[in-house]
C-alpha positions as CSV (number, residue, x, y, z in Angstrom):
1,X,-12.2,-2.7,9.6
2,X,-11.3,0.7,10.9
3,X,-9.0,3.7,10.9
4,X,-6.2,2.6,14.0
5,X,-4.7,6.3,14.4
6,X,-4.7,9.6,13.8
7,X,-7.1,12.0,13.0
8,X,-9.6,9.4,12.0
9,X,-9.1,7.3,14.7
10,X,-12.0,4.5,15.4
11,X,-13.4,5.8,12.2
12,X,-15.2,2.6,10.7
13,X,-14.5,1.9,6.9
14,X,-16.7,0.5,4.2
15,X,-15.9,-3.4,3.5
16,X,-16.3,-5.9,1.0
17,X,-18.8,-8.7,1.2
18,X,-17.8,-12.3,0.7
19,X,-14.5,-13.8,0.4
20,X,-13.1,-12.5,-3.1
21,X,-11.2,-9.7,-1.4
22,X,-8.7,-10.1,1.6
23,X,-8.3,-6.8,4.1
24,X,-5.3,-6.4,5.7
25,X,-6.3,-7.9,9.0
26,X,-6.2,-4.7,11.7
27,X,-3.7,-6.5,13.3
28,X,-1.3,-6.5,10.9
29,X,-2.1,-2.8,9.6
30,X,-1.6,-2.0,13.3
31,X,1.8,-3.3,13.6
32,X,2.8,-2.1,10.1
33,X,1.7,1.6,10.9
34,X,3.5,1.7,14.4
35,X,7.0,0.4,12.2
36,X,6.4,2.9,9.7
37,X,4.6,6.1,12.2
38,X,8.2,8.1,11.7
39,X,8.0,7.6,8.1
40,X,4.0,8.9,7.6
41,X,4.3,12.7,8.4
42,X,4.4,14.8,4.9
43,X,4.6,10.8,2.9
44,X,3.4,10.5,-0.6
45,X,2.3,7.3,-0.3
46,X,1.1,5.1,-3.3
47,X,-1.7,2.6,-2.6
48,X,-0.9,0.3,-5.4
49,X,-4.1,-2.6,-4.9
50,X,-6.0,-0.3,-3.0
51,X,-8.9,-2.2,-2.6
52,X,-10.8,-0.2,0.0
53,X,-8.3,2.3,0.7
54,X,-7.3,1.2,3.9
55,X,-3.7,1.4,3.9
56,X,-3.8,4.8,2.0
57,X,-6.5,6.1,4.3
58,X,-4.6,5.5,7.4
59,X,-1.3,6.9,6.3
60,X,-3.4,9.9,5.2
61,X,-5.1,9.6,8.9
62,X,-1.5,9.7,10.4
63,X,-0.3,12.9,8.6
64,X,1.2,11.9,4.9
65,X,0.3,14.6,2.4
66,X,-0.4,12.7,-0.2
67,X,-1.8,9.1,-1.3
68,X,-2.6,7.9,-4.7
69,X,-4.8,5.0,-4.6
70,X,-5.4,2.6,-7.7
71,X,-7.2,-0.6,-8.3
72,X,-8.8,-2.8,-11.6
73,X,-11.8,-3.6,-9.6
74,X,-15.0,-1.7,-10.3
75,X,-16.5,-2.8,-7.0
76,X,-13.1,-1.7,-4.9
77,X,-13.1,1.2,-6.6
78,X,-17.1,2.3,-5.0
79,X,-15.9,0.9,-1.9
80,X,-12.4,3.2,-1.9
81,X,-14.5,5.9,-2.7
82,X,-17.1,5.6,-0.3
83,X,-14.4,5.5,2.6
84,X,-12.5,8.8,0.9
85,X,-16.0,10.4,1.5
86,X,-16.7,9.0,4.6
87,X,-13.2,10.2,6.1
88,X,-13.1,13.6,4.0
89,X,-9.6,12.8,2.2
90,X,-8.7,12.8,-0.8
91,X,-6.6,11.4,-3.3
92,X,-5.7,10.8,-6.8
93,X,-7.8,7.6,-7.7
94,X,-6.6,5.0,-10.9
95,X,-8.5,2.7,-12.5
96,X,-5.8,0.6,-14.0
97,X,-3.8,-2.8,-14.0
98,X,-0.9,-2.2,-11.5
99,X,1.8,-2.2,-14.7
100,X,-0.6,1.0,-16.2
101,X,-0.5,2.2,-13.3
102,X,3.1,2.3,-12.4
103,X,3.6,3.5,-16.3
104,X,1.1,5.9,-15.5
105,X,2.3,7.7,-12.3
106,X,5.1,10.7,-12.3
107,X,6.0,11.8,-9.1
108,X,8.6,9.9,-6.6
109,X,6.6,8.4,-3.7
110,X,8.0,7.7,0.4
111,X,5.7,4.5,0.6
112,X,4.6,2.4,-1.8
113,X,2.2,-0.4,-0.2
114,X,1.6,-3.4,-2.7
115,X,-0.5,-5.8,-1.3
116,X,-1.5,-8.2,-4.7
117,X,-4.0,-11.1,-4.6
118,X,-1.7,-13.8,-2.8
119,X,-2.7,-16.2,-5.8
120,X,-0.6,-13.6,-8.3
121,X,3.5,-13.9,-8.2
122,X,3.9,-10.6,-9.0
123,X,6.9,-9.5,-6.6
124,X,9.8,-9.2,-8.8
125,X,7.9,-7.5,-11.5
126,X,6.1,-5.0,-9.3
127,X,10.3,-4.1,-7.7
128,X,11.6,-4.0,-11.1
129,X,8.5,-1.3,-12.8
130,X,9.2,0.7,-10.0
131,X,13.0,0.6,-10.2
132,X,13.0,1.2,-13.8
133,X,10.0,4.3,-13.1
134,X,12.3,5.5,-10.2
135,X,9.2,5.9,-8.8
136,X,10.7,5.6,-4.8
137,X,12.1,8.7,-3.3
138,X,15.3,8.0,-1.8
139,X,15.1,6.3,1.4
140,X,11.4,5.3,0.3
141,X,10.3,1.8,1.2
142,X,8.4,-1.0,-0.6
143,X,6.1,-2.9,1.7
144,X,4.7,-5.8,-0.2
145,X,2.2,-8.1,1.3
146,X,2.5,-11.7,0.7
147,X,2.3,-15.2,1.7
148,X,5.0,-16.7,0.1
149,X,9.1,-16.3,1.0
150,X,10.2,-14.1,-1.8
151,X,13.8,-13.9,-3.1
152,X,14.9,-10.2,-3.1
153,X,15.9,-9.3,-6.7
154,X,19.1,-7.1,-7.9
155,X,19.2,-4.0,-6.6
156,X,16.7,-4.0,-3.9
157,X,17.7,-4.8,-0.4
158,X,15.0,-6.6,2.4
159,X,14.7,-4.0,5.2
160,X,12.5,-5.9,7.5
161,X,10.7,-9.0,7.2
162,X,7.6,-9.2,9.4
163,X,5.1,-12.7,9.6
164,X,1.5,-12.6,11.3
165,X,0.1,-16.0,11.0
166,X,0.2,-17.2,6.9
167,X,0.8,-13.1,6.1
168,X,4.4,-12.1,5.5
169,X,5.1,-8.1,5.3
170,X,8.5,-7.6,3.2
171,X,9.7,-4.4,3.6
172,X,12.2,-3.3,0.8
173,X,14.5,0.0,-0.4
174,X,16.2,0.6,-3.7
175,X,20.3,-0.7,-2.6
176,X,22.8,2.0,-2.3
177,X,25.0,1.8,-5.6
């Protein structure tokens, strides 16, 4: 796994061992960072199950201003860390379930990434804490990583829908009332 672009480019990460976590492929993070590269310059991002960092690191890579990453795991955590040192960025760093986490969080954010284990159905309730937090800035975009077709609730609106093998990438705005 490695930084794709930016000021970090080529810039190997720190990865998990085993099977227990799953990376977004660099593949698909490439693709997702060339549909999002006019969005990235002064983002705050939100790197919601950060697991490495990643997703967070490479938007930070490619100019946002801010990313805050969080994640349950003890052992993603070290890992997210490690890469934050080994890249010289820096962000805000939560160690909480992703509800705690979106209760816990103030400011409005560009891009919030949620990539949940694939096992967890936890689409409509990750849309509607952030709806109810207003935690998107307007014209900010969800993109939620999934395996499974996912019906759009209320007051969201599917942007884009992008598949790369059994990986979907939904990408998702608050609707225009």
């Amino acid at each position: 796994m490695r930084i794709i672009a930016g000021k970090h480019r080529g810039k190997k990460l720190a990865e998990f061992g085993g099977l227990s976590v799953r990376p977004t492929p660099d593949r698909v993070k490439e693709s997702l960072f060339q549909i999002l590269s006019e969005r990235l310059e002064g983002a705050r991002v939100l790197d919601l199950f950060a697991g490495s960092g990643a997703l967070g690191i490479e938007a930070l890579s490619r100019g946002a201003r801010e990313a805050v990453f969080n994640d349950n795991s003890p052992e993603s955590r070290a890992i997210l860390q490690k890469n934050l040192r080994a890249t010289g960025e820096k962000g805000r760093v939560y160690a909480l379930d992703f509800r705690a986490a979106l209760k816990s969080v103030e400011e409005k954010f560009d891009l919030i990434f949620a990539d949940p284990p694939y096992k967890e159905e936890y689409f409509a309730e990750i849309l509607s804490l952030i709806g109810e937090r207003g935690l998107l800035a307007a014209g900010g975009l969800v993109v939620y990583e999934t395996e499974r077709e996912e019906t759009v609730p209320e007051g969201w609106v599917q942007r884009d829908l992008r598949r790369y093998g059994r990986t979907r990438v939904v990408f998702l705005q608050r609707s225009e009332k």
